[in-house]
ChimeraX commands (.cxc) that place a marker at each C-alpha (Angstrom):
marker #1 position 131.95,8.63,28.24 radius 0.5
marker #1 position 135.01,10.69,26.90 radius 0.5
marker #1 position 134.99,10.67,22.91 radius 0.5
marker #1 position 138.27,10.13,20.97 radius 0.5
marker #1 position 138.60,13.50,20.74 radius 0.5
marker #1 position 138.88,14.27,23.98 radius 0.5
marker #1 position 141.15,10.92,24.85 radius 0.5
marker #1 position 143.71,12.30,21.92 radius 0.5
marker #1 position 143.86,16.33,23.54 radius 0.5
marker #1 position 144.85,14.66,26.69 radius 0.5
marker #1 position 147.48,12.31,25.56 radius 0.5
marker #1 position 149.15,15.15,23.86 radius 0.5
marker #1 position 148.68,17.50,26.90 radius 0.5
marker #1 position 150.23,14.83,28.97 radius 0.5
marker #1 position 152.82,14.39,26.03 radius 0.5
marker #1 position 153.83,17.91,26.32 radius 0.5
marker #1 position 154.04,17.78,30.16 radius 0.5
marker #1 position 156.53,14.79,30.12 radius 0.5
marker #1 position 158.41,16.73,27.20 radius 0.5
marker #1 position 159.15,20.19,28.82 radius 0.5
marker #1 position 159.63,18.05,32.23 radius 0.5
marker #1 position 162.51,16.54,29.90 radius 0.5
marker #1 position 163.57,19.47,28.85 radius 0.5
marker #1 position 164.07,21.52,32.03 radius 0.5
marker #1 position 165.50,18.07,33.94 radius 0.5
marker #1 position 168.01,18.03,30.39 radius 0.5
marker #1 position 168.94,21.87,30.55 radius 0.5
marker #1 position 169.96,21.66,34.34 radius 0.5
marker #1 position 171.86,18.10,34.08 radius 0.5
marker #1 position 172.45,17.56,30.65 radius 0.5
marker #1 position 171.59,14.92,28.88 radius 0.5
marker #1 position 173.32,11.79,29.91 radius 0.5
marker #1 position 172.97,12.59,33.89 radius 0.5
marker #1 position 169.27,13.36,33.54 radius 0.5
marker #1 position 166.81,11.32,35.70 radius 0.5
marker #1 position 163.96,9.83,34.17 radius 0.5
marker #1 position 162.66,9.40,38.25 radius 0.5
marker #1 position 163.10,12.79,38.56 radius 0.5
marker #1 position 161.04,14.32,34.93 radius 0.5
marker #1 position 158.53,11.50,36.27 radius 0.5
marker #1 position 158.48,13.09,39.94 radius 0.5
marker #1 position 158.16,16.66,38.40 radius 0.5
marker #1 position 154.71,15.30,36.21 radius 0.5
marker #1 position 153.04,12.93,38.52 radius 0.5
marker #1 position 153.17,10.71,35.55 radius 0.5
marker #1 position 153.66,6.83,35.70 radius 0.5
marker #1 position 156.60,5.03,34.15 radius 0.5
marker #1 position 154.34,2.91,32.07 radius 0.5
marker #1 position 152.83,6.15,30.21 radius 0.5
marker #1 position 156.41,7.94,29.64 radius 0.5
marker #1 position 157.54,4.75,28.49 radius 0.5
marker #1 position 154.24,4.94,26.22 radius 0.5
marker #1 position 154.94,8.23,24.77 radius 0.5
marker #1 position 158.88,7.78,24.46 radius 0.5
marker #1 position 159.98,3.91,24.71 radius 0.5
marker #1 position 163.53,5.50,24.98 radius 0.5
marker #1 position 165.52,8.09,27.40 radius 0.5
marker #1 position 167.07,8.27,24.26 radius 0.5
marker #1 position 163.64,9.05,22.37 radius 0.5
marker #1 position 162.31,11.43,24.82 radius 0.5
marker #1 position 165.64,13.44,24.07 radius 0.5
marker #1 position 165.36,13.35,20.54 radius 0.5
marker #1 position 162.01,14.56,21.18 radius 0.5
marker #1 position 163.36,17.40,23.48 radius 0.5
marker #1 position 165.19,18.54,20.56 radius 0.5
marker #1 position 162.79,17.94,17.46 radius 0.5
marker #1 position 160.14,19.71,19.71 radius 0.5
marker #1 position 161.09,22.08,22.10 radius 0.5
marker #1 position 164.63,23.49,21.16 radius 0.5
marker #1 position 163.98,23.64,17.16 radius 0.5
marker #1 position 160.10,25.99,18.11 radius 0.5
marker #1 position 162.87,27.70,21.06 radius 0.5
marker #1 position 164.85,29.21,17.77 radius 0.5
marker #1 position 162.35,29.74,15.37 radius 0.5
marker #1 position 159.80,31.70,18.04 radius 0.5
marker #1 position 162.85,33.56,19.83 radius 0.5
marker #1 position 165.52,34.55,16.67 radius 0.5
marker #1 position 163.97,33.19,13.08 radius 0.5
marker #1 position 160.56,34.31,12.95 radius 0.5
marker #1 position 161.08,38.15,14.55 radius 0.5
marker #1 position 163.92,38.70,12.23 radius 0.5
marker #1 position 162.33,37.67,9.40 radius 0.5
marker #1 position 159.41,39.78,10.10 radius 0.5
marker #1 position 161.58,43.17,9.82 radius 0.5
marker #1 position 162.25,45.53,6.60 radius 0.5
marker #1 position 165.38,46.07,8.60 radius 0.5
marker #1 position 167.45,42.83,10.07 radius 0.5
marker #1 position 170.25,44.72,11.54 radius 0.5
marker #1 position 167.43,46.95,13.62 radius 0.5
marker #1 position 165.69,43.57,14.41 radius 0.5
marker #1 position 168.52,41.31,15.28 radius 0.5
marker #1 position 169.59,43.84,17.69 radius 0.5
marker #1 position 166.40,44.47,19.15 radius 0.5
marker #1 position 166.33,40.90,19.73 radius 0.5
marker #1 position 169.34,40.18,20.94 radius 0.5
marker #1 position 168.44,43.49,24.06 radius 0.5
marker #1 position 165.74,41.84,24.76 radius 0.5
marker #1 position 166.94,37.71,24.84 radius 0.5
marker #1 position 169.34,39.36,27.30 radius 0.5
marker #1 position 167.27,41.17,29.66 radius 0.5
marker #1 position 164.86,38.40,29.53 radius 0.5
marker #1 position 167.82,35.63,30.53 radius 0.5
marker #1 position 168.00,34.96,34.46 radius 0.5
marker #1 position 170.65,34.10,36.30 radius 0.5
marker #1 position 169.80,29.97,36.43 radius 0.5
marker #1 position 169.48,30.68,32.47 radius 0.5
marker #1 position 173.61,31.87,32.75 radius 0.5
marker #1 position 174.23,28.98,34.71 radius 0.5
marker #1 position 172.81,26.52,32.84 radius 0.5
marker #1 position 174.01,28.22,29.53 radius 0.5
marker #1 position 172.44,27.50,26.31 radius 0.5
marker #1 position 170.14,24.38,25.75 radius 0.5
marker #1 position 170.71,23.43,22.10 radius 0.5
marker #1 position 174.85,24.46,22.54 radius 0.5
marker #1 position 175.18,22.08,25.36 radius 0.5
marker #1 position 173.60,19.04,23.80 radius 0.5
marker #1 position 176.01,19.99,20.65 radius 0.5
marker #1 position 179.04,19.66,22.96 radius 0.5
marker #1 position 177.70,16.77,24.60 radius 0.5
marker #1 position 175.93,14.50,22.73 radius 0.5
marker #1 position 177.22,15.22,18.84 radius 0.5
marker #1 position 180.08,13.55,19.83 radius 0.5
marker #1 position 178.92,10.13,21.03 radius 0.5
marker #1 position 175.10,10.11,19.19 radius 0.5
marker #1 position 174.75,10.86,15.85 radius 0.5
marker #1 position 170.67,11.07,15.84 radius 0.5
marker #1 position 171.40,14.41,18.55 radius 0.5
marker #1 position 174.19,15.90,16.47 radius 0.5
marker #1 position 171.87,15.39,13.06 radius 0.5
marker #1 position 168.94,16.92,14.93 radius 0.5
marker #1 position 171.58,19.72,16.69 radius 0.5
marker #1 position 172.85,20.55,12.92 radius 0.5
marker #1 position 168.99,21.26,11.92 radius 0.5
marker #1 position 168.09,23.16,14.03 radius 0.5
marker #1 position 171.07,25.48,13.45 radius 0.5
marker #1 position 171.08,25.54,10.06 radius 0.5
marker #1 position 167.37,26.91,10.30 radius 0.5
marker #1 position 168.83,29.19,12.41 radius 0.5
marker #1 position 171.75,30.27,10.22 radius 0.5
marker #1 position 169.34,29.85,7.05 radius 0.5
marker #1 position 166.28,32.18,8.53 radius 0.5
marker #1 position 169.54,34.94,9.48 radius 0.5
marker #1 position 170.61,34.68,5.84 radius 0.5
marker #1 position 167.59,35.06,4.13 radius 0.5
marker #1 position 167.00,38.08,6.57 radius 0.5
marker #1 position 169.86,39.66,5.68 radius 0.5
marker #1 position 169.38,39.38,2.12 radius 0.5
marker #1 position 166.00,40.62,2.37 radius 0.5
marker #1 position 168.23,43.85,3.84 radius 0.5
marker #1 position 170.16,44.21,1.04 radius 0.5
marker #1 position 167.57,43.99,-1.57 radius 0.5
marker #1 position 166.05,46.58,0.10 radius 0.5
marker #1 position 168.94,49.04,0.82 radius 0.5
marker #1 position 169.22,48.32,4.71 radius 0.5
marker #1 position 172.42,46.47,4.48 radius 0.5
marker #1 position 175.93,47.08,2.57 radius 0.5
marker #1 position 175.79,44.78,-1.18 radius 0.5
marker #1 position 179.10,43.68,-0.66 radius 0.5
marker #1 position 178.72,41.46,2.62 radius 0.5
marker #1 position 178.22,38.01,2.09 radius 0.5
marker #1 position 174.79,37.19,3.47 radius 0.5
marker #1 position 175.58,33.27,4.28 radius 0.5
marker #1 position 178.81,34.02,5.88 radius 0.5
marker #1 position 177.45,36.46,8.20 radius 0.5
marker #1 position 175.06,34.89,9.75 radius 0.5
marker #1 position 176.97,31.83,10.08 radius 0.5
marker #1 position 178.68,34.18,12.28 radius 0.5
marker #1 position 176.15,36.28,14.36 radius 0.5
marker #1 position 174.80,32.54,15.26 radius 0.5
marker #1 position 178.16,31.00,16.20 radius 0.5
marker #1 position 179.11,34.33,18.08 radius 0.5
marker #1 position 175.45,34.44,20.19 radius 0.5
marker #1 position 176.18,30.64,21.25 radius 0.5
marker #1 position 179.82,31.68,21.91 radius 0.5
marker #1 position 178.80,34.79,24.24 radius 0.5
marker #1 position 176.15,32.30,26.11 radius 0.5
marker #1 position 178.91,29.24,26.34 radius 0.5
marker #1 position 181.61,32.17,27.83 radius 0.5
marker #1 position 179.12,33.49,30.03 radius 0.5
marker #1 position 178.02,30.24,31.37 radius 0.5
marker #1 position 181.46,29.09,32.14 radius 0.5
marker #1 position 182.34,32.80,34.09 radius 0.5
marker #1 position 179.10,32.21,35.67 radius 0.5
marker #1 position 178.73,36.14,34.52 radius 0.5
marker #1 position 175.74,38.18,32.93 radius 0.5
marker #1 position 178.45,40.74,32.52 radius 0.5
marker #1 position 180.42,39.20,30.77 radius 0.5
marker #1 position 177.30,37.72,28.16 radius 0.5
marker #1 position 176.52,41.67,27.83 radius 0.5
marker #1 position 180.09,42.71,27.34 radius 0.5
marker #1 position 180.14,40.07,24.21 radius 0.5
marker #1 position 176.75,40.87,23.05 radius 0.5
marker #1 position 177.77,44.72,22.79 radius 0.5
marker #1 position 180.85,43.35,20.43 radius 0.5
marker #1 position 177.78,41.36,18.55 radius 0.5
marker #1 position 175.45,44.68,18.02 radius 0.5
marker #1 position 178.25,46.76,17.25 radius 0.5
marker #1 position 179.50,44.68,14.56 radius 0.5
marker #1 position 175.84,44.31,13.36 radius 0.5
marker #1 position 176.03,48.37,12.97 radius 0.5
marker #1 position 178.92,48.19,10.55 radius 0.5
marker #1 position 176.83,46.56,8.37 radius 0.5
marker #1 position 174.12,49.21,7.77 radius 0.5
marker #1 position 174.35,50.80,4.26 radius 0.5
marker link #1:1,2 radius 0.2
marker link #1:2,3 radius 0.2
marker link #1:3,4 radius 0.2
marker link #1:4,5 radius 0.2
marker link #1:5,6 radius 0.2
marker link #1:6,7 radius 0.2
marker link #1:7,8 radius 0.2
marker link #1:8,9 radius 0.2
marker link #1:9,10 radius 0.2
marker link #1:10,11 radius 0.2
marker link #1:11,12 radius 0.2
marker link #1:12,13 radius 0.2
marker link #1:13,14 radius 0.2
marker link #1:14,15 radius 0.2
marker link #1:15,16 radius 0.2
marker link #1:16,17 radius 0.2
marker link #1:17,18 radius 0.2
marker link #1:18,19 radius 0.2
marker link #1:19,20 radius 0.2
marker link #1:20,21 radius 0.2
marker link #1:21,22 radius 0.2
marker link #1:22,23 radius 0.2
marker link #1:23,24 radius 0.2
marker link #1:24,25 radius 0.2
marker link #1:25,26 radius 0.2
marker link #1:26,27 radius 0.2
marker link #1:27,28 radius 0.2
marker link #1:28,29 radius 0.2
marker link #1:29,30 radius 0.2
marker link #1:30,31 radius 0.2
marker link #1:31,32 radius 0.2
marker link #1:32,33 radius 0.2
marker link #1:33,34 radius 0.2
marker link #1:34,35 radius 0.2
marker link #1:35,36 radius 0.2
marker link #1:36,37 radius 0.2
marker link #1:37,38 radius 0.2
marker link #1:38,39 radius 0.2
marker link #1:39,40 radius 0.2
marker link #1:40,41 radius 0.2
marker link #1:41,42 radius 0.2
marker link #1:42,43 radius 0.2
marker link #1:43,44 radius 0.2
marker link #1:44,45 radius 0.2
marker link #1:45,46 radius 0.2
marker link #1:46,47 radius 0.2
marker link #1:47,48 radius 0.2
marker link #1:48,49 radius 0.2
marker link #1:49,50 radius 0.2
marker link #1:50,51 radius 0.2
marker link #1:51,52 radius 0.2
marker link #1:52,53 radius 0.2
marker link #1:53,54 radius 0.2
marker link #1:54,55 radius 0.2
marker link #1:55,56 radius 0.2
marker link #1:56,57 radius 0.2
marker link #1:57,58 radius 0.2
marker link #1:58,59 radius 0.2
marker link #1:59,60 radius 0.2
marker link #1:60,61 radius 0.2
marker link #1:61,62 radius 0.2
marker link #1:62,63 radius 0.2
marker link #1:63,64 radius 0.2
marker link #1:64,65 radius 0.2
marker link #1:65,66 radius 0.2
marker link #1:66,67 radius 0.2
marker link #1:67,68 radius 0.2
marker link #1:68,69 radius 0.2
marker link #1:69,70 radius 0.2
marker link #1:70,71 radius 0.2
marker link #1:71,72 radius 0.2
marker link #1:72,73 radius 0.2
marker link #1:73,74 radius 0.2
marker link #1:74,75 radius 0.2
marker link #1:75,76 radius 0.2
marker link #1:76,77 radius 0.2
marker link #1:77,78 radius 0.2
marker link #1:78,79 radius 0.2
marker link #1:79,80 radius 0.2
marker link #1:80,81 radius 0.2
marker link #1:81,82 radius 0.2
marker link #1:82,83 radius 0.2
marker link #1:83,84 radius 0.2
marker link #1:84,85 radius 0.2
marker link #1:85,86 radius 0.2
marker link #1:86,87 radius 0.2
marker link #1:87,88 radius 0.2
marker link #1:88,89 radius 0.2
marker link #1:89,90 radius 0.2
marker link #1:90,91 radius 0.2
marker link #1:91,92 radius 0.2
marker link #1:92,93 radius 0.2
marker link #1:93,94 radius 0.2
marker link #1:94,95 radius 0.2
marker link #1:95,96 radius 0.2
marker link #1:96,97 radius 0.2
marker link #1:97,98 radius 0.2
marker link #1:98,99 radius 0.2
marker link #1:99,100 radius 0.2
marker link #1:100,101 radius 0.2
marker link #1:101,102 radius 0.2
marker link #1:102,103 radius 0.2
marker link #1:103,104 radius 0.2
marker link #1:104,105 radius 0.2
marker link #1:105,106 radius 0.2
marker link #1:106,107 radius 0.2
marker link #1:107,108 radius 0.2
marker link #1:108,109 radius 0.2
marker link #1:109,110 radius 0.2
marker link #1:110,111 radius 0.2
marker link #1:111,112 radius 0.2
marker link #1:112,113 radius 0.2
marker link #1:113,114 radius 0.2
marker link #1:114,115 radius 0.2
marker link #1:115,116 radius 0.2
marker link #1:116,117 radius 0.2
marker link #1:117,118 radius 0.2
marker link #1:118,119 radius 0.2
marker link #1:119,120 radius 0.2
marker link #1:120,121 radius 0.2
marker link #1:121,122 radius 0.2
marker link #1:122,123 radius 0.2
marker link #1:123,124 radius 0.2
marker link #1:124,125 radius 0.2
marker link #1:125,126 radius 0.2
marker link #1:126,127 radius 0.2
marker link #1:127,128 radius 0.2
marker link #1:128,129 radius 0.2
marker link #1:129,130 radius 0.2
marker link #1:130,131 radius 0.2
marker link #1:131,132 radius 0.2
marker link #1:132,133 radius 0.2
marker link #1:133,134 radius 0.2
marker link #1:134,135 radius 0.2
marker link #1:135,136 radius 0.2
marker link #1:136,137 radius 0.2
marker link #1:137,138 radius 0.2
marker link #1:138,139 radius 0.2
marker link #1:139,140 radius 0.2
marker link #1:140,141 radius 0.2
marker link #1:141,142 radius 0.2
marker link #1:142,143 radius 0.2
marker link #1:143,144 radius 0.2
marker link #1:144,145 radius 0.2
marker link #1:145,146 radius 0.2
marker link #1:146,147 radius 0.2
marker link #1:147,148 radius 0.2
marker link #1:148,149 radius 0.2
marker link #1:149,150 radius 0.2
marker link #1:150,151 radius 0.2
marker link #1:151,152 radius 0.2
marker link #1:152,153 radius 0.2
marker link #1:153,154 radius 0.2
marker link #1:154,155 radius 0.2
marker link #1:155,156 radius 0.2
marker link #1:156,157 radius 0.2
marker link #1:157,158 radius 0.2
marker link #1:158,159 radius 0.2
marker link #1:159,160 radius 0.2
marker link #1:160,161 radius 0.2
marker link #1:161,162 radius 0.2
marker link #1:162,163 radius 0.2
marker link #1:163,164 radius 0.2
marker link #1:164,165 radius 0.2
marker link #1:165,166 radius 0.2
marker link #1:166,167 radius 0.2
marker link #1:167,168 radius 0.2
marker link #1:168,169 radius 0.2
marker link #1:169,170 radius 0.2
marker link #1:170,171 radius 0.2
marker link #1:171,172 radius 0.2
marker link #1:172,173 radius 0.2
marker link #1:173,174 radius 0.2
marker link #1:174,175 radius 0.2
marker link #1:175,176 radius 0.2
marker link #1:176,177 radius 0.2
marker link #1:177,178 radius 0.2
marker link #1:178,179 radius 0.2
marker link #1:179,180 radius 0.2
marker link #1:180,181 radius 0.2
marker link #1:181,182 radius 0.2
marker link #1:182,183 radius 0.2
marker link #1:183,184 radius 0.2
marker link #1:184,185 radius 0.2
marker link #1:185,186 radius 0.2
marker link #1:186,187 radius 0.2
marker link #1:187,188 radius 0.2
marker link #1:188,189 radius 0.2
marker link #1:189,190 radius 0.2
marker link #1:190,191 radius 0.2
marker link #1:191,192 radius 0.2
marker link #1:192,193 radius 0.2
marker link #1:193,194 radius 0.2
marker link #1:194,195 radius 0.2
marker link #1:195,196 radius 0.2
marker link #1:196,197 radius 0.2
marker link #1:197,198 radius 0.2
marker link #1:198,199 radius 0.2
marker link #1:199,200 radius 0.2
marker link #1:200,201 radius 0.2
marker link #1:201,202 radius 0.2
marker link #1:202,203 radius 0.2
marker link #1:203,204 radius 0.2
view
């Protein structure tokens, strides 16, 4: 006989199965042309047990976004930056490595959380709220990292912490949006080399 235990590790195994399912089906399609036949086809999960999990497409999107995108951010740009002396050294380590890690279908498909923000904030208020947090974590992890510079002589006093790094973020999503429309890695590397090297002028 299973215990509860065991029943409750399962559910949220098959949970996150049906979620990153979502999330791949969402990336490629976007949101509104997703299939709910074809997450279910890629899970061998049955309708009644999606429907169990998330009673809503809309849900299971929400989800997508609470779940996936916001631990996306915080695992691949908050958390590293914030755990360097130096944030202009770590942001740009980061951002080399984001870019040699990104495939081609990645350039294609362009940037998960930018494309629900351009599709779905204006029609659905529940994914632009959700959208906004998990930027504004974004933009509030790069300001606190950058402030940590200054107080400790990596980065120039005068720059205005907040502004900046409501910059670097809307300038990474705009090199990822450019490069997915060019359908270009060269072009994404072209803008990120503008990003580093205004990330040097900002060194004390």
């Amino acid at each position: 006989m299973q215990t509860a235990a065991t029943d409750t590790e399962e559910e949220l195994a098959t949970r996150q199965v049906i979620l990153q399912a979502a999330y791949e089906e969402i990336h490629v399609r976007g949101f509104q042309a997703a299939s709910l036949s074809k997450i279910l086809a890629n899970t061998n999960v049955t309708k009644g047990a999606l429907y169990h999990y998330f009673p809503t497409k809309l849900a299971l999107g929400y989800a997508v976004v609470d779940e996936i995108l916001a631990e996306q951010i915080q695992q691949q740009w908050v958390q590293p930056l914030l755990q360097t002396d130096n944030p202009v050294t770590g942001l740009i380590q980061i951002i080399k490595q984001a870019g040699q890690e990104l495939t081609e279908e990645d350039i294609y498909c362009g940037c998960p959380l930018n494309n629900l923000a351009q599709e779905m904030a204006p029609v659905d208020e529940g994914f632009r709220s959700r959208v906004e947090f998990v930027y504004e974590a974004w933009r509030t992890g790069t300001e606190t990292a950058f402030k940590n510079g200054q107080d400790k002589g990596f980065v120039k006093k005068e720059i205005n912490a907040t502004s900046v790094a409501t910059m670097i973020v809307a300038s990474l999503e705009g090199c990822m949006g450019l490069a997915k429309n060019a359908r270009s890695k060269k072009m994404l590397y072209q803008c990120g080399e503008s990003v580093m090297d205004y990330l040097q002028s900002l060194r004390t």
